[in-house]
Structure formats: C-alpha cells, structure tokens
C-alpha positions in Angstrom: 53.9 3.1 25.8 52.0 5.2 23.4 47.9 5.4 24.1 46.4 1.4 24.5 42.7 0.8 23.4 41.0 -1.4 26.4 37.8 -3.4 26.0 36.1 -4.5 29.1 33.7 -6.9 29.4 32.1 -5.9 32.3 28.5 -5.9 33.7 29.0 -3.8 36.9 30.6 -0.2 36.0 31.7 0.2 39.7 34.0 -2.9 38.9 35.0 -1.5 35.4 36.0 1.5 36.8 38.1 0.2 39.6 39.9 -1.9 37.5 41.0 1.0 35.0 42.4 2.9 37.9 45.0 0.3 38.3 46.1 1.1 34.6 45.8 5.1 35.9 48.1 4.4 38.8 50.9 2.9 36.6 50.4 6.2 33.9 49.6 3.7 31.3 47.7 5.7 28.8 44.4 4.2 27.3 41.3 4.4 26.0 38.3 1.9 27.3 35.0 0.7 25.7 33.0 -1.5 28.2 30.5 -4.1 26.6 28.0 -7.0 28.6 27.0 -8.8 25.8 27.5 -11.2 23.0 26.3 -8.6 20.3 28.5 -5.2 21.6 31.3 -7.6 22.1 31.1 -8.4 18.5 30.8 -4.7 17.3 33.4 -3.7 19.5 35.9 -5.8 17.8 35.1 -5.0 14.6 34.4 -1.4 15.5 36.5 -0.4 18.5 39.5 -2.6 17.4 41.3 -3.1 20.7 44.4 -4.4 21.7 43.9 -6.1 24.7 40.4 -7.5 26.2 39.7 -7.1 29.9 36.9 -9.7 31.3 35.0 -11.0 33.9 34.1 -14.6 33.8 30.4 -14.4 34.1 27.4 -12.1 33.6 23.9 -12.4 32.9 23.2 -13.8 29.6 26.8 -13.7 28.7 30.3 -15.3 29.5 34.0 -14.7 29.5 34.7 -17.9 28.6 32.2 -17.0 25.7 33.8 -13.9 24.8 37.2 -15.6 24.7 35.9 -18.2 22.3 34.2 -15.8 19.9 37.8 -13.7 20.3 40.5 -16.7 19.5 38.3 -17.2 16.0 39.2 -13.9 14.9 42.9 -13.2 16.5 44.9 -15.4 18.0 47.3 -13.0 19.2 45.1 -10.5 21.2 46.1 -10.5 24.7 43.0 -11.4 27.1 43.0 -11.8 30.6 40.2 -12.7 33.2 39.6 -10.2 36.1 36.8 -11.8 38.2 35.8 -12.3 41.8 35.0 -15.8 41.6 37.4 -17.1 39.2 38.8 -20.4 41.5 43.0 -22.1 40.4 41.5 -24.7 39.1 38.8 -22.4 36.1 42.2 -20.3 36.2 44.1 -22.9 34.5 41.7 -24.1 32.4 41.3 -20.7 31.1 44.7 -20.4 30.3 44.6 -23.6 28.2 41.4 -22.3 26.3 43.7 -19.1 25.3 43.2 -16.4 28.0 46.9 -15.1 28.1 46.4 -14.2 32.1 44.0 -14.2 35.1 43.9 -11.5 37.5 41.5 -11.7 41.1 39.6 -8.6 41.5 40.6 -9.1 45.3 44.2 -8.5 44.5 44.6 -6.1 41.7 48.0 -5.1 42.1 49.7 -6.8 39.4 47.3 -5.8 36.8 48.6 -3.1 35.4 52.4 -5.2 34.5 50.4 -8.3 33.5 48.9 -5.9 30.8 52.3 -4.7 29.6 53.6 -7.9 29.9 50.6 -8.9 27.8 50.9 -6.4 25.2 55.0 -6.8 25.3 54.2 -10.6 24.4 51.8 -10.2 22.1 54.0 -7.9 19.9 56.6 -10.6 20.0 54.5 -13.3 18.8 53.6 -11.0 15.8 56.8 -10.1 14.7 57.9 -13.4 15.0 55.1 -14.6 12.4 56.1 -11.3 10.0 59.6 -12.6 10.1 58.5 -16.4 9.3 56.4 -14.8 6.7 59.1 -12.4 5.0 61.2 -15.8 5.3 58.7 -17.8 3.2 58.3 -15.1 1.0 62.1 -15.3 0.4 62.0 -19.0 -0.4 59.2 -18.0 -3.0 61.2 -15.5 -4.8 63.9 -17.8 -4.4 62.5 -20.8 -6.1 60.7 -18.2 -8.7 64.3 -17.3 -9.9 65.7 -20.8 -10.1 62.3 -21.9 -12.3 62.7 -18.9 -14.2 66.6 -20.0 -14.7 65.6 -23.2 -16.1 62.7 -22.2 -17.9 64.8 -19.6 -20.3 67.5 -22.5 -20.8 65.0 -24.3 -22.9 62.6 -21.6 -23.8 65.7 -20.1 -25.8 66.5 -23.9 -27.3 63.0 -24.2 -28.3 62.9 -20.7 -30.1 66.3 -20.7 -31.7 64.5 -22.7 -35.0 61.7 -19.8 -35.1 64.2 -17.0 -35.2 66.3 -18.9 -37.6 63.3 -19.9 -39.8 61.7 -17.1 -39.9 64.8 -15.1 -41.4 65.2 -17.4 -43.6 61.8 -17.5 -45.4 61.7 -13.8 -45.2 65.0 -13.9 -48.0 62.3 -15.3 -50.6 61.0 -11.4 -51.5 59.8 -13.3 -55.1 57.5 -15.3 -53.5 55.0 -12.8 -51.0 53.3 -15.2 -49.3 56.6 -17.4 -48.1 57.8 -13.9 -47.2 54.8 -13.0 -45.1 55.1 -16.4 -43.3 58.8 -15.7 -42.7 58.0 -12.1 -41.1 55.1 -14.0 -38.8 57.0 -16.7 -37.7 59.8 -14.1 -36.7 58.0 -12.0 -35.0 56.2 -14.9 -32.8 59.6 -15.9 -32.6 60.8 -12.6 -31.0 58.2 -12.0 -28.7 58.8 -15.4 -27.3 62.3 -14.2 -26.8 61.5 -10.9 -24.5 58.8 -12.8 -23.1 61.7 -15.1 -21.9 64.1 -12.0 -20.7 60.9 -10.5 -18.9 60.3 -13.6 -16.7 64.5 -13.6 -16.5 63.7 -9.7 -15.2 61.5 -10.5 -12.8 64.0 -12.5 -10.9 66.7 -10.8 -11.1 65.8 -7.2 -12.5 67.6 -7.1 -15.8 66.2 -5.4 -18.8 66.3 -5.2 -22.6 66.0 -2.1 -24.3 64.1 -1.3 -27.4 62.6 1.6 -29.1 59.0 1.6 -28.4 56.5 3.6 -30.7 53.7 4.6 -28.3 50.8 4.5 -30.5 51.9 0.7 -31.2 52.2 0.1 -28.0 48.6 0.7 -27.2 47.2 -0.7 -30.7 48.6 -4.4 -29.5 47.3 -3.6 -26.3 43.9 -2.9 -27.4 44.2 -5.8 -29.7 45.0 -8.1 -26.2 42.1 -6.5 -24.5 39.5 -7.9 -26.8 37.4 -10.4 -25.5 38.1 -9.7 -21.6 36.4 -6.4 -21.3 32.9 -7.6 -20.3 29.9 -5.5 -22.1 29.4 -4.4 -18.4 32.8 -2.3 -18.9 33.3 0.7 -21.0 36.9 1.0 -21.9 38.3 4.4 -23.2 42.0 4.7 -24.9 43.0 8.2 -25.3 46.1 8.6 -26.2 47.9 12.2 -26.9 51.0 11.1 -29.3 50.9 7.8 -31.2 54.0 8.6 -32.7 55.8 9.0 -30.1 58.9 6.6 -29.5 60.8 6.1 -26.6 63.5 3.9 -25.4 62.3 1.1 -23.4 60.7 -2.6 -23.7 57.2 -3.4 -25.8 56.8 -6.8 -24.1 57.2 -5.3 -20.2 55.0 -2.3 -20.6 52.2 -4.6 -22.1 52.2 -6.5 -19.5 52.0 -4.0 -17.1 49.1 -2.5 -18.4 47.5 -5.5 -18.9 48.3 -6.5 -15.5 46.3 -3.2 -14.4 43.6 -3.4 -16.3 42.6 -7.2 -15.5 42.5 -6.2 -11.7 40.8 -2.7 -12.4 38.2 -5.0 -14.4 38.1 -7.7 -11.4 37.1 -4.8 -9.4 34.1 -3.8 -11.0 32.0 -6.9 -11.1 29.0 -5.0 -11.8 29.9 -2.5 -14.5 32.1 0.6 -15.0 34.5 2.5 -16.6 37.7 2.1 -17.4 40.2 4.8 -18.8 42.9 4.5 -20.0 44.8 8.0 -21.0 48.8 9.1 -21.8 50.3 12.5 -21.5 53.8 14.4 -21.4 54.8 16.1 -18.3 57.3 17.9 -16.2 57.9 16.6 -12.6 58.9 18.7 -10.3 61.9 18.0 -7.7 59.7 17.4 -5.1 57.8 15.0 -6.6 60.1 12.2 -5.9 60.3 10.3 -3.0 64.0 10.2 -1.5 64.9 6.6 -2.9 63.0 7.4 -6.7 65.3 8.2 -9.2 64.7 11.7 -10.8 65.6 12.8 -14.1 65.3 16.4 -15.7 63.4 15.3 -18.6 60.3 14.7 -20.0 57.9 11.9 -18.6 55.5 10.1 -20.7 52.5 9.7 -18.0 50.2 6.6 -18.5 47.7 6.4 -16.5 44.7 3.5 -15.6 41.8 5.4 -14.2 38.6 3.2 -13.2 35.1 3.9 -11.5 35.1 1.1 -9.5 34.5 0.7 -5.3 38.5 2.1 -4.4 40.8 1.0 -1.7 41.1 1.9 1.9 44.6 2.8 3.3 45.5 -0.5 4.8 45.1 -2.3 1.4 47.1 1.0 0.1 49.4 0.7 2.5 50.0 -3.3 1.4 49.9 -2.8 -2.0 53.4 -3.5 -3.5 54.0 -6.0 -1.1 54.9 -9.7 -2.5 52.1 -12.1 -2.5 49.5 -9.6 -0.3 46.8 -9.6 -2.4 42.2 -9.2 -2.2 41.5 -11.7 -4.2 40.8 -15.3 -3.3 43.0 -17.1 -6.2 45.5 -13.8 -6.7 49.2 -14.6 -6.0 49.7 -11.1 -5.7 52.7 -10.8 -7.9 50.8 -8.6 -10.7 51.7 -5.2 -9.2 54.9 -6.5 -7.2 55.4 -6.8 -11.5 54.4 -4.0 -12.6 56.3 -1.8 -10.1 59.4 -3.5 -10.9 58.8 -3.0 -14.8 58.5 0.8 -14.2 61.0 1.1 -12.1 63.2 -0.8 -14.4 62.6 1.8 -17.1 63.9 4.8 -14.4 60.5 5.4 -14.0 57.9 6.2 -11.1 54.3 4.8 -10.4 51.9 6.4 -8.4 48.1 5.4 -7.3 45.2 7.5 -5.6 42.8 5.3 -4.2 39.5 5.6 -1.7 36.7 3.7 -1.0 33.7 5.2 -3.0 35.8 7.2 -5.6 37.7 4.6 -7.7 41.2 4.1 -8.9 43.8 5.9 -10.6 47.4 4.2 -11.6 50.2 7.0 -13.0 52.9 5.8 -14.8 55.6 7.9 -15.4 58.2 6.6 -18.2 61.0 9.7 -19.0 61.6 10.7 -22.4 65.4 10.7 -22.9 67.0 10.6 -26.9 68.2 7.3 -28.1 70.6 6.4 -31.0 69.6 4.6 -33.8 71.2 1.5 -34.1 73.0 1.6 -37.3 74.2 -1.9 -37.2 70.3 -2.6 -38.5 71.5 -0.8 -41.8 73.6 -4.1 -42.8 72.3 -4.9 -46.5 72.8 -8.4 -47.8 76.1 -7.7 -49.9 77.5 -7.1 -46.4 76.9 -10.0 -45.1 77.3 -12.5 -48.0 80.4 -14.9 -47.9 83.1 -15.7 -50.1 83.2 -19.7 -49.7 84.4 -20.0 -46.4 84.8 -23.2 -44.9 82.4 -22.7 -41.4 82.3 -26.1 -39.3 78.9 -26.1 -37.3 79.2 -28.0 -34.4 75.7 -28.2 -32.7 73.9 -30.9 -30.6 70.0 -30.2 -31.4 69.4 -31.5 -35.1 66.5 -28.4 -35.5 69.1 -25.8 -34.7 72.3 -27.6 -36.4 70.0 -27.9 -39.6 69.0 -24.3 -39.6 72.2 -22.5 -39.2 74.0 -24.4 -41.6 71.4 -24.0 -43.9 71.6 -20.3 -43.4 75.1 -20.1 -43.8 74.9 -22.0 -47.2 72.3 -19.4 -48.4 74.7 -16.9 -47.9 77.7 -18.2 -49.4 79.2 -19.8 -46.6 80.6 -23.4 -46.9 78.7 -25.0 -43.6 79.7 -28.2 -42.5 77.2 -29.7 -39.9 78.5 -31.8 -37.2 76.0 -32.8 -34.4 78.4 -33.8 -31.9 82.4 -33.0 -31.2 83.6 -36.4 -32.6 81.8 -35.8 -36.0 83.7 -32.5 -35.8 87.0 -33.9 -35.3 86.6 -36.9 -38.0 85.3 -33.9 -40.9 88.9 -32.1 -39.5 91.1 -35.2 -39.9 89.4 -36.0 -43.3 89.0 -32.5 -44.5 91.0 -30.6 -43.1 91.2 -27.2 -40.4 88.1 -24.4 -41.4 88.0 -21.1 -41.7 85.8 -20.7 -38.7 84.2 -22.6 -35.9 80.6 -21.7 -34.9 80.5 -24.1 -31.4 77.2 -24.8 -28.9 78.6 -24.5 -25.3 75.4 -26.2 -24.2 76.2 -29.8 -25.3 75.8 -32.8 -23.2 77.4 -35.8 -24.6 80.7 -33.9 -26.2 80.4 -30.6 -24.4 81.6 -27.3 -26.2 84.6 -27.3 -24.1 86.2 -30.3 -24.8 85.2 -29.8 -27.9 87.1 -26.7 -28.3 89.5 -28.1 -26.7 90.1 -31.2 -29.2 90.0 -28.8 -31.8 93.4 -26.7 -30.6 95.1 -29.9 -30.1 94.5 -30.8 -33.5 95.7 -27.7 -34.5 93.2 -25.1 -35.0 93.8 -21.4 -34.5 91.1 -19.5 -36.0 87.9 -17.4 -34.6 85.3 -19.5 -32.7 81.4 -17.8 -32.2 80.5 -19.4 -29.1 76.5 -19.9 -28.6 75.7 -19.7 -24.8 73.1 -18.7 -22.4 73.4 -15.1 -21.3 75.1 -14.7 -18.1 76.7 -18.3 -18.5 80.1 -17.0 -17.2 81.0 -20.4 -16.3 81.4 -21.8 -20.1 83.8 -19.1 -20.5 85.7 -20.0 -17.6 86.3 -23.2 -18.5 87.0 -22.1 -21.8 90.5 -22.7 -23.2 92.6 -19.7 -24.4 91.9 -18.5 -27.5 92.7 -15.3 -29.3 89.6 -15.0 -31.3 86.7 -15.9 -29.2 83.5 -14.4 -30.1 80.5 -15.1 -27.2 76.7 -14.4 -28.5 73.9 -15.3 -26.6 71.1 -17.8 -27.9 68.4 -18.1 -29.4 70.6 -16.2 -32.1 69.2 -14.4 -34.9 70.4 -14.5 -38.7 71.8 -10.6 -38.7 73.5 -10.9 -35.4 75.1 -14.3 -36.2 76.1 -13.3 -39.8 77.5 -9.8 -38.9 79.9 -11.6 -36.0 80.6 -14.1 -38.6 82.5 -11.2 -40.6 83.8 -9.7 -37.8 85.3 -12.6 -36.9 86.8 -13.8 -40.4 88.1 -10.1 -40.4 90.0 -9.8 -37.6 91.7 -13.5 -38.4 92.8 -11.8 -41.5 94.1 -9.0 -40.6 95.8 -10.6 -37.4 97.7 -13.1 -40.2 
C-alpha cells in the first residue's frame, strides 16, 4: 500500500498518537495531520487532501458527528471512521447511517489498522465503479452523437443538392456578371454546407475529406469569423509567416479548430488580454513524438494559440482531451475532444503548455507533404457537352429532379424528368429505352431498387449513375446486377455528375 495521508480529528495528542501506532504496527505507511476544530478541519481538506478521516466523537466546541456532516457535502466516498471512548452500539449505528464507513472503540484498537485497509480497499471500488458508469454514459453520448449525426447528413445533403446545382448553373451565364456572381455565392455557401456536413460525419466516426488549403486564406476567413467576438478587452494578433503556402488538408476542419481555441482562450480572460495567434515551418525531431503519434520526416506547418490569460493547473491538464470534462458551467466539453481529433485526422500532433499565472499556449503541428493537382478540374465545357442523348431522370424531390434535368438540357442532354419509378416506366413504354439512366436510391414510395429493377425487366441494358448517401453499402447490395453501374455520392455537383455522365455513355459504347 503506497504512503496513506491520515487526518485525525483529535483533541488529546496522547490519544492521536496511540491510535497511529496501530497503523505503525501493521507497516502501513502514512502521513497524519491532526485538527480539533471546525475551521482546521475545513483547511485540512482543502489543504491536506486526505484519504481517509480518523475521529473522535466529541470535543470541546467541536464534533465528529459535525466533521462527518461538513465531510459527506464535499466527498461521498472518503472513508471515515469514529475512534472514541464513549461511542455506545446504539450512536455506533446511527453513525453508520449518517455516513461514517466504520466505528472503532479506543478500548479495543486491534482491528484498526484492517478496518482502514478495508476502508481504503472499499472506497477505491466505489470510485471505479462510478468512472466505469461514467465512461459508460459517455459511450451512450458518443453513441447517440453518431446516430444524430447519421441522420442529420441524410437530409442536410437533400437540402443542399438544389444549392450546388443552382449555383453551377447561374455561374454558366459569364454575359450576364451579376447572375454569374450570384451563381459563385450560392455555390460556395453551397459547399461549405457540404464539409460542414462531412465534418460533423468526422466527428463520429473519423473520416476526412481532403482539400488543398492555401494558408494565408485560411486565416483571412478566420479573421473574418473572429469579428465581432473579440471583446475591446482582447488584443488579438495574427502573424502569419507564409500566406501562400498550400497544403493538403480540410478549410472547414482547421477553422473550426481554431475557432474552437480561440473562443475558450477568450472565455478565459474575462477581464482583458492577449491573444496570439502565430504560424511557422518546423522540423520535429524523432523524439518528439509520443509512442502512439504518428511521425513523418517532413515539414510541419506549426500553428499555434498563445494567450495571457490565468493558465491551467495539471489536473485540468491532465483532463483535458477527455469527452465532456470541461471548466465551464454550460461547456459540453466536446471543443477540444474536436479539435484533437481534427489534427490528428490531418497526421498531425497538438501540444499545450499550460500553468497557473503564465497563460496558454496550443501548437499545432500539420506536415507539409506534396499533393497532385487534380487534373480532372481541367474539364472545359466542350468536354462535357452532349450530343442529344436521351438521359431519363428518375428523382423523388421535385427541387432536385427540376435542377438536374435542367442541367442536363443546358448541356445538350435530352433529360426526361420522372419523379417517381412508375412515371419512369410509362415515358419507357411510350417512348422507348434511353441512353442512360440517372436513378435516386433514396426514394420512398418507388424506391431506386425496384425501380431499377423494373427497368431490366423492361429491357434496359445501359449505364445507370446511382445518387446515394456515402457509405450507403446497403443500396448497393440490394442492387440488381448490372454491368454499367456508376455510384456517386449526393449532394452532387454539375462537373462531377456531367464528367461520369460521359464516362458512362463511353464505356456503353465501346462495350457495344
């Protein structure tokens, strides 16, 4: 048993002192504070912090049965136990139901020393029983965060399918600069919506979308976000080294991450400060990394959040990046749980130096690696442009159906809209088979399976671009066999769907 802190509560030493030789005799190894009042009591609990409370029942001007009360209101796991001369069976037991975890006569001290380990033994139990209960409520949290999350993205992506789709398609009136302008906002909004979607997606279950991320961008948006919530209290300094610097990783993730730091660095100082806010490029040595970090022999882009406020002891240090620990009386204390997790999901590091007095200082540490272009971006219009194929639309939300047939009409596409599998299979039998199929999975009344289905049986070969939800592997399950099936995830954008489009309508062709 490794060195026990003992408060007595004890108004004749001689009595203290023969008690702790019971503890001597059984080698347990401790340390002792002995108090006879109300106010050293209270110090010594903040103060001495012990783990177990020794105690007569009564002394002048003070109590046990005082000093019990005054204990169970601060900890209801600390073991205390009466040693006294004059405690009778019957004050025994009704110590016992006020909380005292033993009684002990000061006649008959031999058992002292094991009802302390027992004490001590039981006390430990009780606490790792509530950390387990804890961890398991915690689990239920996450738990339930993932399966809002799930649904929220489901109708999230419905809801900005139209924007994306919109937005490309005012942006193709370059004649007219304002339609043009109000095409590029409404796709942008449009897209952030999007990775703000896959970043509450990552959360839950740590997946992450890449992009190429210009650093001095970055921080331009971010100082754009920051206005308005830095009080005049709070000086706030950006300094950053290379604002042309690009790297591979994700705009909407990092944002919030920094946001997410300097809120709470802000929070801390509700009288005034500073607040700094600085990037670098560094080497890392080896050593650096802790055995379970990731390490890379690269360069690191280092961001770090640097405030003046009152710092962190090591027991909220030590708590820090644990789920839903947090100071603050409304926190959820998710924000760095968050930002941890973005980091690390960019093969990064984080470190913080915190102490009471001196402030706080976040590091970042993103590496640099070399990323390819993407030259599927390079598509011009000509590429993409049709030749008057038939395209059958089959898509339940009228928004969505409107907006990619429309799409497909402007470029050269003949797009047939049908808002339900039925509609689908009466334009078939009237019109005949298309060229191509472009099919929701995600509809209720007719779903995309059967309506796929329907359509083989009435003799339809061709490619089909299936709309899903990413990570829908059930659709495709169920999904009848097909030798051109083409899967892309929604909200879809113009480029993506047009450039499968040809894909598609090629390999039919050259498989004929």
């Amino acid at each position: 048993m490794p060195t026990i802190r003992v408060l007595q509560v004890e108004d004749n030493e001689l009595d203290a002192e023969l008690i702790l030789a019971e503890l001597d005799a059984d080698s347990i190894a401790y340390e002792a504070r002995r108090v006879d009042d109300k106010a050293r009591f209270v110090t010594a609990l903040d103060e001495f912090k012990p783990h177990i409370v020794l105690s007569d029942l009564s002394m002048p001007g003070f109590s046990g049965q005082h000093a019990l009360d005054l204990l169970r209101k601060r900890d209801e796991d600390l073991p205390f136990i009466f040693v006294s001369a004059t405690l009778g069976e019957e004050a025994a037991i009704e110590a016992l139901r006020n909380g005292a975890t033993d009684y002990i006569l000061k006649q008959n001290p031999a058992r002292l020393a094991s009802a302390v380990r027992r004490a001590l033994s039981e006390a430990e139990a009780r606490r790792a029983s509530r950390r387990a209960e804890s961890e398991l409520i915690r689990a239920q949290r996450f738990e339930s965060l993932a399966m809002l999350a799930g649904g929220l993205s489901h109708d999230l992506r419905n809801l900005l399918q139209p924007l994306l789709l919109a937005g490309d398609s005012l942006q193709d009136y370059q004649h007219d600069p304002r339609l043009a302008r109000l095409g590029k906002l409404v796709r942008d909004c449009g897209k952030r919506g999007l990775d703000m979607v896959h970043s509450m997606l990552s959360f839950a279950r740590g997946a992450r979308r890449a992009e190429l991320v210009k650093l001095g961008a970055l921080f331009s948006a971010f100082d754009l976000l920051m206005q308005g919530s830095v009080p005049h209290t709070v000086s706030m300094e950006l300094v950053i080294d290379d604002p042309e610097l690009s790297f591979e990783g994700n705009h909407t993730e990092l944002q919030q991450c920094l946001l997410n730091l300097c809120l709470n660095a802000i929070q801390a100082m509700p009288d005034g400060g500073s607040l700094r806010i600085e990037t670098a490029q560094t080497e890392l040595a080896e050593d650096f990394f802790q055995p379970e970090e990731p390490s890379r022999s690269c360069h690191y882009l280092q961001i770090s959040v640097i405030d003046s406020g009152p710092g962190m002891d090591q027991i909220v240090l030590d708590h820090l990046f644990e789920p839903f620990f947090t100071t603050k009386e409304a926190g959820t204390g998710l924000g760095l749980v968050s930002c941890q997790r973005i980091v690390n999901s960019h093969g990064g590091v984080m470190r913080v130096d915190s102490a009471p007095g001196r402030g706080t200082r976040f590091d970042l540490y993103i590496p640099l690696e070399e990323t390819v272009a993407d030259n599927d971006q390079q598509d011009d219009r000509d590429s993409l442009e049709g030749a008057a194929e038939r395209v059958l639309v089959v898509v339940e939300e009228a928004g969505q159906l409107s907006l990619l047939a429309d799409t497909l009409d402007a470029y050269g596409y003949q797009a047939h809209a049908s808002q339900s599998g039925t509609a689908a299979l009466q334009w078939i039998e009237a019109g005949g088979l298309p060229d191509l199929v472009v099919l929701d999975a995600d509809m209720n009344l007719f779903t995309g399976v059967r309506t796929l289905a329907a359509l083989i049986e009435h003799g339809y070969g061709g490619a089909v671009i299936l709309l899903t939800r990413p990570g829908a592997t059930q659709d495709l399950q169920e999904m009848p066999p097909l030798e051109h099936l083409y899967v892309v995830d929604k909200p879809v954008t113009t480029q993506v769907l047009l450039r499968t489009l040809r894909k598609a309508l090629k390999a039919v062709d050259n498989g004929s």
